[in-house]
CHARMM internal coordinates of N, CA and C (Angstrom, degrees):
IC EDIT
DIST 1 N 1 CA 1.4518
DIST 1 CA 1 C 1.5285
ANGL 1 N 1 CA 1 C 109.23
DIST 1 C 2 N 1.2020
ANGL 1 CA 1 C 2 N 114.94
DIHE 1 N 1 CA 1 C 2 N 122.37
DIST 2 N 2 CA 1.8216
ANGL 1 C 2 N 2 CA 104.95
DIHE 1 CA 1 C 2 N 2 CA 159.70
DIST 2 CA 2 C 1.4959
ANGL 2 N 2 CA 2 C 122.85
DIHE 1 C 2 N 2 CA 2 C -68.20
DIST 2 C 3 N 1.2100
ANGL 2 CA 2 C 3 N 91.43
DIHE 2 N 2 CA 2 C 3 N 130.70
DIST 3 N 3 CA 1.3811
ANGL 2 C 3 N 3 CA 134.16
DIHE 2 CA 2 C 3 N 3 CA -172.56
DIST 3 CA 3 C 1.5202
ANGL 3 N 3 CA 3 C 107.88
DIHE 2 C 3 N 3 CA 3 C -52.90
DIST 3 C 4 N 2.0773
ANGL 3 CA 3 C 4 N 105.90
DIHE 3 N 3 CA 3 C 4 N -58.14
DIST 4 N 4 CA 1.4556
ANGL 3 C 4 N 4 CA 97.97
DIHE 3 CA 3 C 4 N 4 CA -179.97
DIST 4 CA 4 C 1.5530
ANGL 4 N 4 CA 4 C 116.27
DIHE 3 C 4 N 4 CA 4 C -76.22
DIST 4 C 5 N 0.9054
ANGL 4 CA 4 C 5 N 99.45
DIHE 4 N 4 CA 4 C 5 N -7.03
DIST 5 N 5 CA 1.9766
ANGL 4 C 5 N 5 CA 103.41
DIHE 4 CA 4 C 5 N 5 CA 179.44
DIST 5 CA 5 C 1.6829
ANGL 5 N 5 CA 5 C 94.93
DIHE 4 C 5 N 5 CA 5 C -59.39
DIST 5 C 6 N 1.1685
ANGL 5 CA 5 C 6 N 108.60
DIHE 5 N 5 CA 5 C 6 N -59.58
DIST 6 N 6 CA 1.5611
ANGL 5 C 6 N 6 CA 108.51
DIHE 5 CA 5 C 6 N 6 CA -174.87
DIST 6 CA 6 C 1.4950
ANGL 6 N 6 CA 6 C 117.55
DIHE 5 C 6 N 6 CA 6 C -78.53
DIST 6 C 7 N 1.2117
ANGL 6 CA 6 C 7 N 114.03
DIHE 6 N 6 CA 6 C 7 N 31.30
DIST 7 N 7 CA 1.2682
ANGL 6 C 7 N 7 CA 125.39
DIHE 6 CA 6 C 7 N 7 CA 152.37
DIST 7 CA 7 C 1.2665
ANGL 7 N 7 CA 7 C 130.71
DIHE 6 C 7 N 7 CA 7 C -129.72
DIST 7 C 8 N 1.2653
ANGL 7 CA 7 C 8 N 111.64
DIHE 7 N 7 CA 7 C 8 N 26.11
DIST 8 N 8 CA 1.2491
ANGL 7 C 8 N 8 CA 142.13
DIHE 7 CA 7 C 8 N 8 CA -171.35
DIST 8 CA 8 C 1.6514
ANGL 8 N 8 CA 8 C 112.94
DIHE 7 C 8 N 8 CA 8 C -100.12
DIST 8 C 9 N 1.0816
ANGL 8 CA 8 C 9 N 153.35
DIHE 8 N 8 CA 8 C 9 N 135.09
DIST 9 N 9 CA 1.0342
ANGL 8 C 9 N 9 CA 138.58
DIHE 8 CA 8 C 9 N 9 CA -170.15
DIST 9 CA 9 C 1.4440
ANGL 9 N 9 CA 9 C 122.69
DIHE 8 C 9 N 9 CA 9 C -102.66
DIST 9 C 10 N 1.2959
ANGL 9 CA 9 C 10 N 131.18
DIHE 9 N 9 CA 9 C 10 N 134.07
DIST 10 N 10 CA 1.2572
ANGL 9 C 10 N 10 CA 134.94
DIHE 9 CA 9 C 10 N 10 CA 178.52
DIST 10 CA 10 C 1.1781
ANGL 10 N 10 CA 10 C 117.32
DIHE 9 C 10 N 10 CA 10 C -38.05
DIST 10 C 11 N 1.8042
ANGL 10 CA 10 C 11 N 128.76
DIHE 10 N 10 CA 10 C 11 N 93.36
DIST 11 N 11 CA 1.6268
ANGL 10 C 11 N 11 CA 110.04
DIHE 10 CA 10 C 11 N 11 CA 172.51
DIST 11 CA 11 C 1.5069
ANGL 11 N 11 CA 11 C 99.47
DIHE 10 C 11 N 11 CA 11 C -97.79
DIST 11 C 12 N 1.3316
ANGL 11 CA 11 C 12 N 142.55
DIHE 11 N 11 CA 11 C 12 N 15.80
DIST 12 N 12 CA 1.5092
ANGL 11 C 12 N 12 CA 145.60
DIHE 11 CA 11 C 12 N 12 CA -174.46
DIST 12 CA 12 C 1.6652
ANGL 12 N 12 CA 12 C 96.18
DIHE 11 C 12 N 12 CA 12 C -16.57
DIST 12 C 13 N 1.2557
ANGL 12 CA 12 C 13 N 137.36
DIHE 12 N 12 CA 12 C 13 N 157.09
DIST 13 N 13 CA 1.7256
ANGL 12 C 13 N 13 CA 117.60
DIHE 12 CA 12 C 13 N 13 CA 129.74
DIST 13 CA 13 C 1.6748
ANGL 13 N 13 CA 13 C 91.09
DIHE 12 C 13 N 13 CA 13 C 127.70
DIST 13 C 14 N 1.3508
ANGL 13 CA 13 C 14 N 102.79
DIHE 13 N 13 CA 13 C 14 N 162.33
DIST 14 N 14 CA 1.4754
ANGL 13 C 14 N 14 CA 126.70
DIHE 13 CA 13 C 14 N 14 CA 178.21
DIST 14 CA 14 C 1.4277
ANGL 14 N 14 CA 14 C 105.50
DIHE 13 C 14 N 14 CA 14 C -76.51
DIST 14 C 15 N 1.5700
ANGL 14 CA 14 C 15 N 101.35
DIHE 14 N 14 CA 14 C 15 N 132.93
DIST 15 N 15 CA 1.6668
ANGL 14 C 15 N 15 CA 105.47
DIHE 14 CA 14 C 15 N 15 CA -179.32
DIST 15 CA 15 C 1.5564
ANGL 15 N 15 CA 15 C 100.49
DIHE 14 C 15 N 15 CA 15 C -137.89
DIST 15 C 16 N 1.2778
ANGL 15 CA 15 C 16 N 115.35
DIHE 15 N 15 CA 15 C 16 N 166.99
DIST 16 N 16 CA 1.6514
ANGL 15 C 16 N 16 CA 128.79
DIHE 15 CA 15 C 16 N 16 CA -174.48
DIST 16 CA 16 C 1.3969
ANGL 16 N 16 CA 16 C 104.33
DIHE 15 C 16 N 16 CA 16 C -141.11
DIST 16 C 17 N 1.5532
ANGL 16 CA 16 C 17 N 98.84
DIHE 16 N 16 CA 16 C 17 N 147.26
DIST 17 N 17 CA 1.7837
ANGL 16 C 17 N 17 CA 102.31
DIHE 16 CA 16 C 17 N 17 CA -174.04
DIST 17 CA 17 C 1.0769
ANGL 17 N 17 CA 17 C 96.30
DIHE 16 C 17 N 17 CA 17 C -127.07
DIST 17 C 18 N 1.7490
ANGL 17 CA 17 C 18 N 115.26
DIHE 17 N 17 CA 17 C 18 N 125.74
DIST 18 N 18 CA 1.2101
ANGL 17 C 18 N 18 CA 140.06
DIHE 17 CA 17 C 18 N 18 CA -160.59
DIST 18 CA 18 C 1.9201
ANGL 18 N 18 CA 18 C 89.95
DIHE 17 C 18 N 18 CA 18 C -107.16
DIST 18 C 19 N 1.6791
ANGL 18 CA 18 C 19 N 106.52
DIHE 18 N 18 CA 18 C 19 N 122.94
DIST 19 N 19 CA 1.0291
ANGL 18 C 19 N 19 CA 120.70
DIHE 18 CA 18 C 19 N 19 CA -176.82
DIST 19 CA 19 C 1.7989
ANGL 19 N 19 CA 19 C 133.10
DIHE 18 C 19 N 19 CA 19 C -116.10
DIST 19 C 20 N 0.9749
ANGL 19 CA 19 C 20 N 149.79
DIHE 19 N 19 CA 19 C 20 N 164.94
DIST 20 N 20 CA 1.7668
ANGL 19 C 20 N 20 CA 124.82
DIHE 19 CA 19 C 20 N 20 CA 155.60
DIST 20 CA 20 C 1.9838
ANGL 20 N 20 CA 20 C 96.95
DIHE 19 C 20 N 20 CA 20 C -116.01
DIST 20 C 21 N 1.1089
ANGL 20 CA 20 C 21 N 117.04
DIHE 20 N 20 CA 20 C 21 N 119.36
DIST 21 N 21 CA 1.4727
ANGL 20 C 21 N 21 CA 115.46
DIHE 20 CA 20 C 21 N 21 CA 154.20
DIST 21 CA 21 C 1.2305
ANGL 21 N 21 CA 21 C 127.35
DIHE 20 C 21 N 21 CA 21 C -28.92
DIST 21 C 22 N 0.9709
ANGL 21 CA 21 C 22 N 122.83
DIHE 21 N 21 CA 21 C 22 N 171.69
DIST 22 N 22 CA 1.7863
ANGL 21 C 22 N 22 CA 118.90
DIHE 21 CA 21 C 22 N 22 CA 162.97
DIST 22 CA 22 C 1.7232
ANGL 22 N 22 CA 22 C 104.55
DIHE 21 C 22 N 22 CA 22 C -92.58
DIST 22 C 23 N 1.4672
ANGL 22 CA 22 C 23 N 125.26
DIHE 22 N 22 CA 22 C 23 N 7.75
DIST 23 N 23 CA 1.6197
ANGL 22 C 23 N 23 CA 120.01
DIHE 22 CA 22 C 23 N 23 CA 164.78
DIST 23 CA 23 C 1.1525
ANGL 23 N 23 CA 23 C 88.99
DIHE 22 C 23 N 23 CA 23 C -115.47
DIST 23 C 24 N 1.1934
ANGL 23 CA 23 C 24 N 136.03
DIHE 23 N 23 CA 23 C 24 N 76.97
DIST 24 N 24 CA 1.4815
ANGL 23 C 24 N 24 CA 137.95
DIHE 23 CA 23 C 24 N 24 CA 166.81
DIST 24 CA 24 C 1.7658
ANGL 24 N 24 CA 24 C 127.66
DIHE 23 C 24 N 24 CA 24 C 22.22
DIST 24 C 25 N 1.0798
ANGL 24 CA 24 C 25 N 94.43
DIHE 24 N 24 CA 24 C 25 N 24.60
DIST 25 N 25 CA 2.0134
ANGL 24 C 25 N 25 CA 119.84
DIHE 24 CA 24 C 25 N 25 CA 174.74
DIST 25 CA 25 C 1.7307
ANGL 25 N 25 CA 25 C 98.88
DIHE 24 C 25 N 25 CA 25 C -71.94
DIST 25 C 26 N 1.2283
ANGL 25 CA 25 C 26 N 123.14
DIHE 25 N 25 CA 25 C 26 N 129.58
DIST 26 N 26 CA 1.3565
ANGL 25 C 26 N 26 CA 137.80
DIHE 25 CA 25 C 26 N 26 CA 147.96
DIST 26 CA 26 C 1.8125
ANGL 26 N 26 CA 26 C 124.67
DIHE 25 C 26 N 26 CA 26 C -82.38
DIST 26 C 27 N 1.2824
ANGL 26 CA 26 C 27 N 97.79
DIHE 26 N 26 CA 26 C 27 N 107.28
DIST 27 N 27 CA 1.9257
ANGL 26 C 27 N 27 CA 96.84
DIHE 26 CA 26 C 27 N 27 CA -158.98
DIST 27 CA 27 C 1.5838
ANGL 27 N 27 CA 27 C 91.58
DIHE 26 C 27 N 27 CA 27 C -110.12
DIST 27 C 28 N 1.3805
ANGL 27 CA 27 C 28 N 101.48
DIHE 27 N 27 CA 27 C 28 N 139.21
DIST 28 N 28 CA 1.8135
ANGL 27 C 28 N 28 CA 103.59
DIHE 27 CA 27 C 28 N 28 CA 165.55
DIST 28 CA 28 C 1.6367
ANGL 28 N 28 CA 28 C 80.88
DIHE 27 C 28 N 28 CA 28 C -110.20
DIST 28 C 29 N 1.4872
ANGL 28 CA 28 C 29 N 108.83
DIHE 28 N 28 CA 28 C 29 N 148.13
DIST 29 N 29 CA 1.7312
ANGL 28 C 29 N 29 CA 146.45
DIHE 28 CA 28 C 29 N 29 CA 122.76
DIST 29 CA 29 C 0.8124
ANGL 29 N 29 CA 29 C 149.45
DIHE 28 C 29 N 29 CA 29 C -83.91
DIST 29 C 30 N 1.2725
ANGL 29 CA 29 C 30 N 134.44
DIHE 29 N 29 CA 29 C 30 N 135.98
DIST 30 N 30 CA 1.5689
ANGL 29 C 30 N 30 CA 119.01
DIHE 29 CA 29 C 30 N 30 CA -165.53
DIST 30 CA 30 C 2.0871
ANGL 30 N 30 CA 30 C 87.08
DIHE 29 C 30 N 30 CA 30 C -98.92
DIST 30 C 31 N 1.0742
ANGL 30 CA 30 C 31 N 123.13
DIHE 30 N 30 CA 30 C 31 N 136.96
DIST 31 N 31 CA 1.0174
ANGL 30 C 31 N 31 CA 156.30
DIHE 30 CA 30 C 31 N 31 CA 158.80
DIST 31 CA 31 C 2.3694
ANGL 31 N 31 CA 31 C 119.34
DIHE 30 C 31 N 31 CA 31 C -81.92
DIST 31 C 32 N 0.8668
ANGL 31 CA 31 C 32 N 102.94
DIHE 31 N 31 CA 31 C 32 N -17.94
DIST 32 N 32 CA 1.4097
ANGL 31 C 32 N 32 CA 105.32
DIHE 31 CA 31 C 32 N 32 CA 167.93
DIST 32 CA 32 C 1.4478
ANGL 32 N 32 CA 32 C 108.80
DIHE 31 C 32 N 32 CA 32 C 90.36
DIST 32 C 33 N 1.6664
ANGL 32 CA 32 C 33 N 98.73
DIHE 32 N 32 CA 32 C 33 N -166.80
DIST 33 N 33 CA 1.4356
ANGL 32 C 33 N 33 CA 108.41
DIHE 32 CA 32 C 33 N 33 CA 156.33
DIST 33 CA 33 C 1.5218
ANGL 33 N 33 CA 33 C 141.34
DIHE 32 C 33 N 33 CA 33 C -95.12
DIST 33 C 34 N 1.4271
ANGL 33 CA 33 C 34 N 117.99
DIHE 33 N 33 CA 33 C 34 N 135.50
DIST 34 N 34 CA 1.0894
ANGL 33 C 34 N 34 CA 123.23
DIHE 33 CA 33 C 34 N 34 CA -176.76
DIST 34 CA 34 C 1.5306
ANGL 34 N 34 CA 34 C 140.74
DIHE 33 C 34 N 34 CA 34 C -115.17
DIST 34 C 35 N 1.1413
ANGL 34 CA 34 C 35 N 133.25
DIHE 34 N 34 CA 34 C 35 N 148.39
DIST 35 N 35 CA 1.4322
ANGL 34 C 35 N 35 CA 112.07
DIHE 34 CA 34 C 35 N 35 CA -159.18
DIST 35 CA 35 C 1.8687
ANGL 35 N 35 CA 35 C 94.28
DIHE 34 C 35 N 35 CA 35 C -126.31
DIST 35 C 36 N 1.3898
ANGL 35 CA 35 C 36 N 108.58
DIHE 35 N 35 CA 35 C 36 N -162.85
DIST 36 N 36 CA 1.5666
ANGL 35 C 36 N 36 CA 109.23
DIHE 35 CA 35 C 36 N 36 CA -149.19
DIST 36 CA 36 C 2.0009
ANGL 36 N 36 CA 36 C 95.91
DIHE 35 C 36 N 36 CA 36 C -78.26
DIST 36 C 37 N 1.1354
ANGL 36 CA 36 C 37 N 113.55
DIHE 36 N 36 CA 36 C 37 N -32.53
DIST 37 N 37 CA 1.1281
ANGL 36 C 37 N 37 CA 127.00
DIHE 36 CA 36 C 37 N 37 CA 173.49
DIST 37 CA 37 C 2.0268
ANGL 37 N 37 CA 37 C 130.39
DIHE 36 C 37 N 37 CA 37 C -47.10
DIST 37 C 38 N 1.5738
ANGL 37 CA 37 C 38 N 95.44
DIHE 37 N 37 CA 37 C 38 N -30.15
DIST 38 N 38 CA 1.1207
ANGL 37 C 38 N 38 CA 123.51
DIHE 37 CA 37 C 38 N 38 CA -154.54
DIST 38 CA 38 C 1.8508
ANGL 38 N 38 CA 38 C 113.32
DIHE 37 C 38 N 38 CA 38 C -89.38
DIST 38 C 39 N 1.1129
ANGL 38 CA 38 C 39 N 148.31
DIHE 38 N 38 CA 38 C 39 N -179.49
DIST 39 N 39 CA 1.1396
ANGL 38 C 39 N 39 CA 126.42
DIHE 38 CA 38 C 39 N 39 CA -161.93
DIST 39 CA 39 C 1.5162
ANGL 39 N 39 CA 39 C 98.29
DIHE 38 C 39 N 39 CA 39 C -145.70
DIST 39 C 40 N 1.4352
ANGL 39 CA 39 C 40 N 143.42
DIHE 39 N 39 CA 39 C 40 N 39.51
DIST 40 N 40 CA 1.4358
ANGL 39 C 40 N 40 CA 119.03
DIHE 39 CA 39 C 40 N 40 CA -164.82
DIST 40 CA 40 C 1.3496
ANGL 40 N 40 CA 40 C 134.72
DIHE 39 C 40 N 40 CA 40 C -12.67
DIST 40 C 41 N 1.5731
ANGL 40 CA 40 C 41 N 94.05
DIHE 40 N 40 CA 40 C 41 N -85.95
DIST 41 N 41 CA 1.4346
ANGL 40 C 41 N 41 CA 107.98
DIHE 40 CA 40 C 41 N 41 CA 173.61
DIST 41 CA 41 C 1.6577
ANGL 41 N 41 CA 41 C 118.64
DIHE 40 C 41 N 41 CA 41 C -6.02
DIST 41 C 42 N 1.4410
ANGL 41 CA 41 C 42 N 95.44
DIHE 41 N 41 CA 41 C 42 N -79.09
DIST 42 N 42 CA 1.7522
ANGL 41 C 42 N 42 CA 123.09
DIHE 41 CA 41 C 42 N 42 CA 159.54
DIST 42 CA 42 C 1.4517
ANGL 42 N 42 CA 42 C 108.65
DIHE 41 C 42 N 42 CA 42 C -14.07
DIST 42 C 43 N 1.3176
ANGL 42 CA 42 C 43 N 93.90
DIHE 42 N 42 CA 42 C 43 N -87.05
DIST 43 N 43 CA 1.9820
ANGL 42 C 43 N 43 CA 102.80
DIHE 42 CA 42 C 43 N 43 CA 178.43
DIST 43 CA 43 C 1.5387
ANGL 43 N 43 CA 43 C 114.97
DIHE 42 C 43 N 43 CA 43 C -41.23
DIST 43 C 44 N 1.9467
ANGL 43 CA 43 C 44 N 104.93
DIHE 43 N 43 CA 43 C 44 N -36.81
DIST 44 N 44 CA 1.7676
ANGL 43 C 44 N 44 CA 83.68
DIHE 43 CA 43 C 44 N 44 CA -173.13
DIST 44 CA 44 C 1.6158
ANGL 44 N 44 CA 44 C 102.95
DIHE 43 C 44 N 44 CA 44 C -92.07
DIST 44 C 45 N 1.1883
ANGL 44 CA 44 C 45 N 151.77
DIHE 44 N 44 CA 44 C 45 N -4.94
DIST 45 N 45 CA 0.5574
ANGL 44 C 45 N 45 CA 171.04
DIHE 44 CA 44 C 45 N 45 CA 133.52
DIST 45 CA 45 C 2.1679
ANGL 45 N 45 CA 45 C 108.88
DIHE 44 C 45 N 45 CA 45 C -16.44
DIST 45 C 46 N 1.4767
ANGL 45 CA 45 C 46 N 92.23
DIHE 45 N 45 CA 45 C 46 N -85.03
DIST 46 N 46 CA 1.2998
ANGL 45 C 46 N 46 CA 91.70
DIHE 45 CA 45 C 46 N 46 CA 172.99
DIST 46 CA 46 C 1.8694
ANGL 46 N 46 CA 46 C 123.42
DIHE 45 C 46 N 46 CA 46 C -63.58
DIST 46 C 47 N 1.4862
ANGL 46 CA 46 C 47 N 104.82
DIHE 46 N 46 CA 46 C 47 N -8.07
DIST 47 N 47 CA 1.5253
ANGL 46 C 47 N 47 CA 126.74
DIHE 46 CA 46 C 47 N 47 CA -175.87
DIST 47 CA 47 C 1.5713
ANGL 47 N 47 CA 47 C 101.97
DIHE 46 C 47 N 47 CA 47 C -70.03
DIST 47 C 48 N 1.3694
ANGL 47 CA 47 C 48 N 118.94
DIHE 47 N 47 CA 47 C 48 N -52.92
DIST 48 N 48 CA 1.6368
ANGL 47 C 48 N 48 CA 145.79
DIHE 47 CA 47 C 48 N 48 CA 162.42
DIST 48 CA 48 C 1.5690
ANGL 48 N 48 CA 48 C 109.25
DIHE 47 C 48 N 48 CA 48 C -32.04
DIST 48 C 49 N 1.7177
ANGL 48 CA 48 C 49 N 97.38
DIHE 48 N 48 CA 48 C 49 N -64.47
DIST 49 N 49 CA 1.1862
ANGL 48 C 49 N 49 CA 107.16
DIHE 48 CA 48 C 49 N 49 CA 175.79
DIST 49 CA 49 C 1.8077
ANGL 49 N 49 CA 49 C 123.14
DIHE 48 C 49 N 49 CA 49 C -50.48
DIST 49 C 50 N 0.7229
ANGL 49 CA 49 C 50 N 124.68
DIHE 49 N 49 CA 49 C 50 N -30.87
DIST 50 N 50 CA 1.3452
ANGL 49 C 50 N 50 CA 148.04
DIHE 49 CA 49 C 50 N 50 CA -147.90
DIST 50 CA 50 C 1.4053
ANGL 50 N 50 CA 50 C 95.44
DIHE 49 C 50 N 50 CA 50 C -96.75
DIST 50 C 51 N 1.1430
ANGL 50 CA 50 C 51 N 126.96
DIHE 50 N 50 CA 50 C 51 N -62.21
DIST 51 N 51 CA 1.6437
ANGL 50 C 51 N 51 CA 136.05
DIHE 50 CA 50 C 51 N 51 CA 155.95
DIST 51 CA 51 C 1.6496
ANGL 51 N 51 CA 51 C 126.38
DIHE 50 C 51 N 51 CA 51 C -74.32
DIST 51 C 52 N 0.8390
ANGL 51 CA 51 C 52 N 131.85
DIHE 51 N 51 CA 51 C 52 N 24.14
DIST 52 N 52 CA 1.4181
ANGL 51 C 52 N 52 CA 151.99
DIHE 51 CA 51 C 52 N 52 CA 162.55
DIST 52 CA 52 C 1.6802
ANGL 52 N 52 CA 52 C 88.69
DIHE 51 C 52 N 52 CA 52 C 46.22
DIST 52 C 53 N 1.5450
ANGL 52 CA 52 C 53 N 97.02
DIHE 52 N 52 CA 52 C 53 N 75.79
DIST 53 N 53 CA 1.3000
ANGL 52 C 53 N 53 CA 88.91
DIHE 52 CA 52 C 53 N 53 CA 173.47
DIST 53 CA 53 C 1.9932
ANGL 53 N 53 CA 53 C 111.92
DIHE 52 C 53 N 53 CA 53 C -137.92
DIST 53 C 54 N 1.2507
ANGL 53 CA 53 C 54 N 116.83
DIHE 53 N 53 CA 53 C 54 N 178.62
DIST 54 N 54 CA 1.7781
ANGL 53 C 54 N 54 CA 120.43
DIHE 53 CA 53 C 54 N 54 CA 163.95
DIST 54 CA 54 C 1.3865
ANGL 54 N 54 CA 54 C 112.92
DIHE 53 C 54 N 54 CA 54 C -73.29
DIST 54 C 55 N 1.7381
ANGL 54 CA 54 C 55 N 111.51
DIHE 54 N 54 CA 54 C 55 N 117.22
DIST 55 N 55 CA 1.2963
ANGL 54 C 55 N 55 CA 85.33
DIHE 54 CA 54 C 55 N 55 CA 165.47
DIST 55 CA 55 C 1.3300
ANGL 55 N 55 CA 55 C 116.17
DIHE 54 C 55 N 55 CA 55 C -98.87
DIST 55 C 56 N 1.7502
ANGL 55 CA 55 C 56 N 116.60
DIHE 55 N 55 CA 55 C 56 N 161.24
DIST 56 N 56 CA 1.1755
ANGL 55 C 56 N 56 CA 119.68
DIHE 55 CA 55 C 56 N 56 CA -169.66
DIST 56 CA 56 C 1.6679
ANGL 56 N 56 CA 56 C 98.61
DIHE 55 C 56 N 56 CA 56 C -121.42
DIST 56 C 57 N 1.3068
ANGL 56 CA 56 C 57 N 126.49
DIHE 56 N 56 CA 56 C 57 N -43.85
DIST 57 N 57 CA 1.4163
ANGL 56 C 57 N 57 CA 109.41
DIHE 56 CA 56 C 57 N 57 CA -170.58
DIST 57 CA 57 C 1.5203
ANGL 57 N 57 CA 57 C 101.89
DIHE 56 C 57 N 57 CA 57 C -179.61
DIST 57 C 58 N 1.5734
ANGL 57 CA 57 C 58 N 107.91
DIHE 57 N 57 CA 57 C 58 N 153.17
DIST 58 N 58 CA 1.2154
ANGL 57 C 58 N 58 CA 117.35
DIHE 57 CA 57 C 58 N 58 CA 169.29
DIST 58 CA 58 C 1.4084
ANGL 58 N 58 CA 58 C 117.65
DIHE 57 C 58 N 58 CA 58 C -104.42
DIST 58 C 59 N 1.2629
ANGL 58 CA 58 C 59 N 137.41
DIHE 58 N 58 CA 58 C 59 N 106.64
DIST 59 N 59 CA 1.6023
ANGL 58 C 59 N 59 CA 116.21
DIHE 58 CA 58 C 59 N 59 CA 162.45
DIST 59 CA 59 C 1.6213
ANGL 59 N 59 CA 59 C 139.09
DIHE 58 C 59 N 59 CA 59 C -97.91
DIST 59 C 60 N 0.6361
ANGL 59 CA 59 C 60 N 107.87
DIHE 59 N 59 CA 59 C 60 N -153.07
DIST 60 N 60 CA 1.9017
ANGL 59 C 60 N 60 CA 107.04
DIHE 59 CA 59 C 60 N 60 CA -177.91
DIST 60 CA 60 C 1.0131
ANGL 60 N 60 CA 60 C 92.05
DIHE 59 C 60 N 60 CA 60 C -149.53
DIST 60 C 61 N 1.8557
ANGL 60 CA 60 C 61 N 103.52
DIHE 60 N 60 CA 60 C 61 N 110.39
DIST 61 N 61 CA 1.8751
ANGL 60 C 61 N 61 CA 140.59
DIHE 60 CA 60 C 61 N 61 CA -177.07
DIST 61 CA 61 C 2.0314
ANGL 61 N 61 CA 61 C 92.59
DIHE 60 C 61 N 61 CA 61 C -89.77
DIST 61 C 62 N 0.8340
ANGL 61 CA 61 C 62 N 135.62
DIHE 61 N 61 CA 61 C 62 N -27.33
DIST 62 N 62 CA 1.9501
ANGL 61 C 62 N 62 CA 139.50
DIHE 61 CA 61 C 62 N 62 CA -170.49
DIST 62 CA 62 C 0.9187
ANGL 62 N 62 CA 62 C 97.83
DIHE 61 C 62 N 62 CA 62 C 135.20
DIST 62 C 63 N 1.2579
ANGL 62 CA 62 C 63 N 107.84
DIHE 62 N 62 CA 62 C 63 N -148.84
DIST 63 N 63 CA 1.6777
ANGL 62 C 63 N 63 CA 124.89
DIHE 62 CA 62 C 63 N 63 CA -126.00
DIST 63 CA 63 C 2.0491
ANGL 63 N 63 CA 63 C 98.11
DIHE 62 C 63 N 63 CA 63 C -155.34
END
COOR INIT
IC SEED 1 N 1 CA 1 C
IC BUILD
């Protein structure tokens, strides 16, 4: 088994990316599911990007 896999931390679960528009709008997204491999942050992040927007935050909505 690899070793660093299991030091990796569980991001399993539904997450949302908390954004600001460029007209000063605050938008949540749902961002999906994710498994241990996967990077949220990252995704909402580049999700922001994608819409020329601020990012403000990713959270974890469940599982």
């Amino acid at each position: 088994m690899d070793m660093e896999l299991l030091k990796k931390p569980n991001l399993m679960g539904k997450y949302e990316v908390n954004f600001r528009t460029r007209t000063g709008e605050v938008v949540s997204e749902s961002l999906g599911y994710f498994g241990t491999m996967d990077d949220p942050e990252k995704a909402g992040r580049d999700r922001v990007r994608g819409q020329a927007g601020e990012f403000i935050s990713v959270i974890h909505v469940g599982y």
